[in-house]
C-alpha positions as CSV (number, residue, x, y, z in Angstrom):
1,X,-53.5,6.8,-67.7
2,X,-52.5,6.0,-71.8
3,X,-49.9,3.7,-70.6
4,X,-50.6,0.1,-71.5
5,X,-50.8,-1.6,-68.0
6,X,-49.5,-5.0,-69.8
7,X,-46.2,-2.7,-70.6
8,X,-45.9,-1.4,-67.1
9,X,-46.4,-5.0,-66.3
10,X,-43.6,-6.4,-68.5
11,X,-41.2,-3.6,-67.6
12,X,-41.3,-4.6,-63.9
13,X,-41.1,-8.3,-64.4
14,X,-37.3,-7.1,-66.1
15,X,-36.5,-5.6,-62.8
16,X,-37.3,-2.1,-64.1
17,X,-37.5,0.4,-60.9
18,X,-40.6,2.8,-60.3
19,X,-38.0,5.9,-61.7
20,X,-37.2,3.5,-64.9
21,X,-41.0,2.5,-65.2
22,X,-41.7,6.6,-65.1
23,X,-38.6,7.7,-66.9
24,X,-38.1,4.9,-69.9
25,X,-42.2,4.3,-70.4
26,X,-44.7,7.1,-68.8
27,X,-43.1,10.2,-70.1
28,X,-42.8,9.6,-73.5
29,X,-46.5,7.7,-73.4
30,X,-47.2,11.7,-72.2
31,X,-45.3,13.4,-74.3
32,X,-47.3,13.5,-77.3
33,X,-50.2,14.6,-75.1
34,X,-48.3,17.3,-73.5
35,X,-47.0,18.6,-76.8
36,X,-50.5,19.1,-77.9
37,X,-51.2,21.1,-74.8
38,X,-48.6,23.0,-75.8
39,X,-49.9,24.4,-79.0
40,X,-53.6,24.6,-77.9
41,X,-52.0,27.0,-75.2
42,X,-50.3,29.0,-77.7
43,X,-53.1,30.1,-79.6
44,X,-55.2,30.3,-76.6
45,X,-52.6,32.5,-75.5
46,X,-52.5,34.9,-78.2
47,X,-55.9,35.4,-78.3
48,X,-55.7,35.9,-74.6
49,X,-53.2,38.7,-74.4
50,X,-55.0,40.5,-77.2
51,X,-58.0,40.4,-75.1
52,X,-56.5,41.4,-72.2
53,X,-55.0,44.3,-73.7
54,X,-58.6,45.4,-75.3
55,X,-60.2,45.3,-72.0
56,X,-57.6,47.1,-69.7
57,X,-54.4,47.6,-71.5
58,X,-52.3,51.1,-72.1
59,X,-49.7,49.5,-74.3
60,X,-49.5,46.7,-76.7
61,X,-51.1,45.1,-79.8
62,X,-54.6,44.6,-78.6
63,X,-54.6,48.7,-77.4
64,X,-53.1,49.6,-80.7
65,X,-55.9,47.8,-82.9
66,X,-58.5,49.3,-79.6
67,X,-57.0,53.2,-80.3
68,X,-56.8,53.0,-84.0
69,X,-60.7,51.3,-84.5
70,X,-62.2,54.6,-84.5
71,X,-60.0,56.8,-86.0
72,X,-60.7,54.4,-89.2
73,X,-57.1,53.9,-89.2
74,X,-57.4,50.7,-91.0
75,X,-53.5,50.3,-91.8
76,X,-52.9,50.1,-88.3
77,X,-55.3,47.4,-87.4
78,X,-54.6,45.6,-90.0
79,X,-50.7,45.8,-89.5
80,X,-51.7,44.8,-85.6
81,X,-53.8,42.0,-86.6
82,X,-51.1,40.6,-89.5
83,X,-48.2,41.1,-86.7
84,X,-50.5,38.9,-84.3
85,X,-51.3,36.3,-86.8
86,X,-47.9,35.9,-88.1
87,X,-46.9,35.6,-84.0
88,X,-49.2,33.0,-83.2
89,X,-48.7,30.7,-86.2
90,X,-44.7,31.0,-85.7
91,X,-44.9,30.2,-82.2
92,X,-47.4,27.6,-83.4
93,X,-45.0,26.2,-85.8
94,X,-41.8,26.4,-83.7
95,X,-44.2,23.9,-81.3
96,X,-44.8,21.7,-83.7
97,X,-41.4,21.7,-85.3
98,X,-40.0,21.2,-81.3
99,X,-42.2,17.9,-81.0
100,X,-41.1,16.8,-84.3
101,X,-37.5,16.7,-82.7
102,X,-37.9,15.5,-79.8
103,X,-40.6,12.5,-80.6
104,X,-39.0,11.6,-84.1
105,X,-40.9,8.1,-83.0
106,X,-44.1,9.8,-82.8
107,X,-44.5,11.1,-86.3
108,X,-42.9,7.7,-88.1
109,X,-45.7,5.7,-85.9
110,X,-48.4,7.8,-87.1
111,X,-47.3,7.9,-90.3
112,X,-47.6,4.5,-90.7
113,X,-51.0,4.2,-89.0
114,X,-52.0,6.4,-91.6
115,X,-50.8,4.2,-94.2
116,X,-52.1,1.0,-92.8
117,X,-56.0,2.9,-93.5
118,X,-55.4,3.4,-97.4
């Protein structure tokens, strides 16, 4: 639906097929899109699993912070909640560093819409 019809358009008037149309001009129109879906799942996930584990877990992260709440063994939740934290922002990262590979186009065209607002 965020392709520009006009490009679609000018793609088939070159003889482009429906695979070329798709392959060459919808997904990389979808990529940046699906790359942001991406890291929205990742933190959603996290969370998630943590969740999860709280409500009906034996094992795991989310049981280990559940266990150690009232025993006041704060060290433990704390280690838990740093190990969790520094899990979802790496995963977060690696995302992010991912999309900055594979769309190098992407970044250096909103770059310079940035630029164009100053």
């Amino acid at each position: 639906k965020a392709v520009d019809p006009d490009m679609v358009n000018m793609m088939k008037t070159l003889g482009a097929s429906r695979w070329q149309v798709f392959h060459k001009l919808q997904i990389p129109t979808a990529m940046p899109f699906m790359f942001s879906g991406i890291k929205v799942g990742i933190s959603v996930s996290v969370i998630a699993a943590v969740i999860g584990e709280w409500v009906g877990g034996s094992a795991g992260l989310g049981y280990l912070i559940t266990y150690s709440q009232p025993l006041f063994l704060t060290s433990r939740v704390f280690a838990a909640i740093f190990v969790l934290s520094v899990m979802g922002i790496s995963l977060f990262l690696l995302a992010g560093f991912l999309e900055r590979i594979m769309l190098p186009w992407y970044h250096t065209e909103k770059r310079a819409r940035s630029m164009d607002r100053m």
